[in-house]
N, C-alpha and C positions, 0 to 999 in steps of 0.2 A: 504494500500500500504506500501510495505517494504522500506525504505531508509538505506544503510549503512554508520555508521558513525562511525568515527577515535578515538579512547578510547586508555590513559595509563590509568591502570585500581588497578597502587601499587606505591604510591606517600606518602613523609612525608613532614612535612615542622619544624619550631623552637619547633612547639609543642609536638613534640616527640624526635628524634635525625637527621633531619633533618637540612639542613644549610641553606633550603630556608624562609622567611617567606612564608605566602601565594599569596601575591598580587606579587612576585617574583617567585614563583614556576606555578601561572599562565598563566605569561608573556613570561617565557620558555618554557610553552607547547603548548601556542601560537605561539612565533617560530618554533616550531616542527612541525606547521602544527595538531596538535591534535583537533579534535570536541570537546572534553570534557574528565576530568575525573577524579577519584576517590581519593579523600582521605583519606588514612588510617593509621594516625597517628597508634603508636601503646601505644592500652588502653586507649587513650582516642579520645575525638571526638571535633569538631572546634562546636563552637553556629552559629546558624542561621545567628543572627546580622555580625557574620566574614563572612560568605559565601558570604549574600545579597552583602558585597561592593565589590565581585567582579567577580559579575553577567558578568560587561560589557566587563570583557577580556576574558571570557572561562568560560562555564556550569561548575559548578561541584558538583558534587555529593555525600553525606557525607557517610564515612564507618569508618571505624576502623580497626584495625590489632590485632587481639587476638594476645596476646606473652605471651604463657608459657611454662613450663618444658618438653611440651612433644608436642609441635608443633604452626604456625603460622597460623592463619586459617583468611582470608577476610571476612569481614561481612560488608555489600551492603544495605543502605538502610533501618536497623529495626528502627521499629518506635517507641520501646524502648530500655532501656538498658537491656541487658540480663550479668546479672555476671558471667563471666570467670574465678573466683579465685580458685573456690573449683575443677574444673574437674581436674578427672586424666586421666592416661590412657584407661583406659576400661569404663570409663563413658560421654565419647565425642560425643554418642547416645544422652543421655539427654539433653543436652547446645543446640547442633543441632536442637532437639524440639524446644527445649524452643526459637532458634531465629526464627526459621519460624513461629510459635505462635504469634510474634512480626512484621511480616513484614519484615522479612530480608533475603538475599538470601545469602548461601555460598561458597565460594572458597577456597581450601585448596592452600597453599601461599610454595612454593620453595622447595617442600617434603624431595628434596636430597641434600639440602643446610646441608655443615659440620656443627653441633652440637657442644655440648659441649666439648673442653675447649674454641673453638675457638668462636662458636656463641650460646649462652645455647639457647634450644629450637627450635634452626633454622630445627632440622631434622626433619621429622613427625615420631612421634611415638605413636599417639591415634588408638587405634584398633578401626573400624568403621565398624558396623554391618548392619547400615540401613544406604544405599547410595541414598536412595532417599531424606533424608535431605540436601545432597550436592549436589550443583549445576553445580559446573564446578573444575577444577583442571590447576592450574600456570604450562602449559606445558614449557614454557619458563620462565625463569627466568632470566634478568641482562641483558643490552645491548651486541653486538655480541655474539648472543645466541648458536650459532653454535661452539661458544672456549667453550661452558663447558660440562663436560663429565655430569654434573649432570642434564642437559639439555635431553641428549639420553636416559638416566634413567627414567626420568620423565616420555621421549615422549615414551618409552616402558611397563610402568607402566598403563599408560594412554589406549594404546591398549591390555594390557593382561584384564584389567576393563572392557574396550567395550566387550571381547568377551567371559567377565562371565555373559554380561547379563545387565550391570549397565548404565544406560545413562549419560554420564557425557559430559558437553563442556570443552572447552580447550579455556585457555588464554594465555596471555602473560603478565610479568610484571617486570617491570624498577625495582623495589623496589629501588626509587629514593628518593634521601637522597644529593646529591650534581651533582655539574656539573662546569669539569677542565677546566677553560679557554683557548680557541683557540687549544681544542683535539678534531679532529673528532670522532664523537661517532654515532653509530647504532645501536637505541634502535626497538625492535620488537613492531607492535602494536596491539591492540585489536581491528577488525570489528563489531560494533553493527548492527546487522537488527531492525531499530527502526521501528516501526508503525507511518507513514506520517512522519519520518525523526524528529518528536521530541525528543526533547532532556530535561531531567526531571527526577529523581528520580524513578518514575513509569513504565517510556518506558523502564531504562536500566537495573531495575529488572526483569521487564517481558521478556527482550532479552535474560539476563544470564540465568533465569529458564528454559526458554524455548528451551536454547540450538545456539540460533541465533547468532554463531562469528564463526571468521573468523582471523586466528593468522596471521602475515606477517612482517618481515624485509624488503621488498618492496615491487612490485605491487600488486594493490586488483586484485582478482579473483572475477567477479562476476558471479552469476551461481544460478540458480536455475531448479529442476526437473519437470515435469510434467507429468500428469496421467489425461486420458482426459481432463477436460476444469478443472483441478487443478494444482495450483502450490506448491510446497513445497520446503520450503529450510531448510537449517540444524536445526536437534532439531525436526524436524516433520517427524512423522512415516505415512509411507503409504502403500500399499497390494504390495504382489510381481508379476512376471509380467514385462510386457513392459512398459519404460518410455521414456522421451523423453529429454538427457540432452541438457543444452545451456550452454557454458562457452563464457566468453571475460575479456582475463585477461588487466586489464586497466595501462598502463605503464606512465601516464600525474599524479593520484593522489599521492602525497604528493614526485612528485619524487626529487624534489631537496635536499631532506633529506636524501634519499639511493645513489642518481646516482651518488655519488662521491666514493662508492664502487664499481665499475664495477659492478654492480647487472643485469643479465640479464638471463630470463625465456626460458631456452631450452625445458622441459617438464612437461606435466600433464600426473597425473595418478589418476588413480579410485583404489584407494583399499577398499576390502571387506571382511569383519571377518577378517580384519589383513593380508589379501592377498592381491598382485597385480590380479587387475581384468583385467585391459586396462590400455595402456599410448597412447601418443599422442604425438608430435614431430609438436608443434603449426606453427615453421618456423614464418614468417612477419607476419602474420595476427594473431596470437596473438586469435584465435576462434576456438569453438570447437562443431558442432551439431551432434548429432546422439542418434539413438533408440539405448537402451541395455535391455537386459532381466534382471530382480536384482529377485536372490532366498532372504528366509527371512535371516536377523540378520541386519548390519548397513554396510553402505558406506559412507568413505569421498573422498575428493579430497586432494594431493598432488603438487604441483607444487614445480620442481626443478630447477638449474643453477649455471649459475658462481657467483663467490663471490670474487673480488679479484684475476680473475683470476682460482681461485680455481672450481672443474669440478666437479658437481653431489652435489651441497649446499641444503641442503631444504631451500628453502626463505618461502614457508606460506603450511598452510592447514585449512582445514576446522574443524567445526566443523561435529558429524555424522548427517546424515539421518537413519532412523530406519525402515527396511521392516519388516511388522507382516506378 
């Protein structure tokens, strides 16, 4: 059984350039409302012994933030250290190996964040030939995801990818490093599809490889496909054909962290190979069932609305489903 569950999934704390320590950066994503999540200092990693004390405020889960000359890459989970010193440009296939070889799953981290003079390394600039080593790509970057243009970039970079063929999920990530006292702030979050809703090292690498999220600056979407007595949700490929979708966008989870930006859900939409397929105009109820035909390549969901007032915001999407 799938359970989804509430991830920032790009977190630092003193050990890298962070202002949080950890038992504080916690305690904050505890207030957020967050299930659990990742941190990834950058280049180095917290010891077990730091993590265990603080089991009892929020799961988290150890990763790292590659930081070199020619890009920020997430790495989730390997169960050793793989050395990031020597890649360049054109040899970011290798390291890729070499972490999945170790148990680790990757994310490329804020692709169209300004570079050098301002951030050295912040841009991506590894040429990557085998996208099967990577897992998912930081569609969002930086709370109010929606003010950066390098956000649009991303999220169009992300659908030219799906529709050469490359399976990649999409996340979100705070790349959180401080937080201004008494400023409201809208950080986007990451949906895990956990297996029986654990939470662990193992359930949230198997979610990212597997493609299972679900991005949102407020309400979850939950939704899954079906194809006779099957279910499938994002990240699972299924025959084309007739399916049966089920949407109910849920407007109660973690809302008192968004509903102080007028955030409210006017429509869904199915897009497919980068097309609108169907939208939907949910009105009160907030649901959505119905048989559609899917040809092959990939579909996700979109869900739109206000934001501040502001008319036609994307607040979340899916990640794809894959039709062979």
């Amino acid at each position: 059984m799938i359970q989804w569950k509430c991830f920032e999934l790009h977190a630092h704390t003193l050990n890298s350039d962070g202002n949080f320590s950890l038992t504080e950066l916690c305690s904050h994503a505890k207030d957020f409302l967050y299930d659990g999540i990742a941190l990834t200092d950058h280049n180095t990693m917290s010891e077990p012994d730091e993590l265990c004390k603080v089991e009892k405020i929020i799961p988290v889960i150890s990763g790292i933030e590659w930081t070199t000359y020619y890009g920020h890459m997430l790495v989730i989970g390997a169960e050793k250290y793989v050395d990031w010193r020597f890649a360049t440009s054109d040899t970011i296939d290798e390291y890729t190996q070499a972490v999945k070889e170790a148990g680790g799953v990757t994310g490329i981290a804020h692709p169209f964040q300004l570079g050098s003079p301002m951030c050295t390394g912040c841009y991506w600039d590894f040429e990557v030939r085998n996208w099967k080593n990577i897992d998912y790509l930081e569609v969002w970057s930086q709370p109010f995801p929606q003010k950066h243009f390098k956000n649009e970039i991303a999220f169009k970079w992300w659908t030219d990818l799906l529709n050469q063929g490359h399976k990649l999920a999409a996340s979100s990530g705070w790349d959180w490093h401080n937080l201004e006292p008494d400023a409201p702030v809208l950080p986007a979050a990451t949906w895990l599809g956990l297996r029986e809703g654990a939470i662990n090292t193992q359930t949230v690498k198997e979610a990212l490889a597997s493609g299972r999220t679900i991005v949102s600056c407020g309400p979850f979407p939950d939704l899954c496909l079906r194809q006779g007595d099957q279910i499938f949700y994002p990240g699972d490929t299924m025959k084309s054909g007739e399916v049966s979708l089920s949407i109910a966008v849920d407007e109660n989870r973690r809302k008192k962290i968004w509903n102080f930006f007028e955030i409210h859900t006017e429509k869904l939409c199915l897009v497919h190979n980068g097309r609108s397929l169907k939208s939907f105009l949910p009105g009160s109820s907030l649901s959505w069932n119905e048989n559609i035909w899917l040809s092959p390549g990939w579909l996700r969901l979109e869900g739109y609305g206000s934001l501040y007032g502001q008319k036609e915001k994307l607040l979340f999407f899916s990640s794809p489903w894959y039709i062979s």
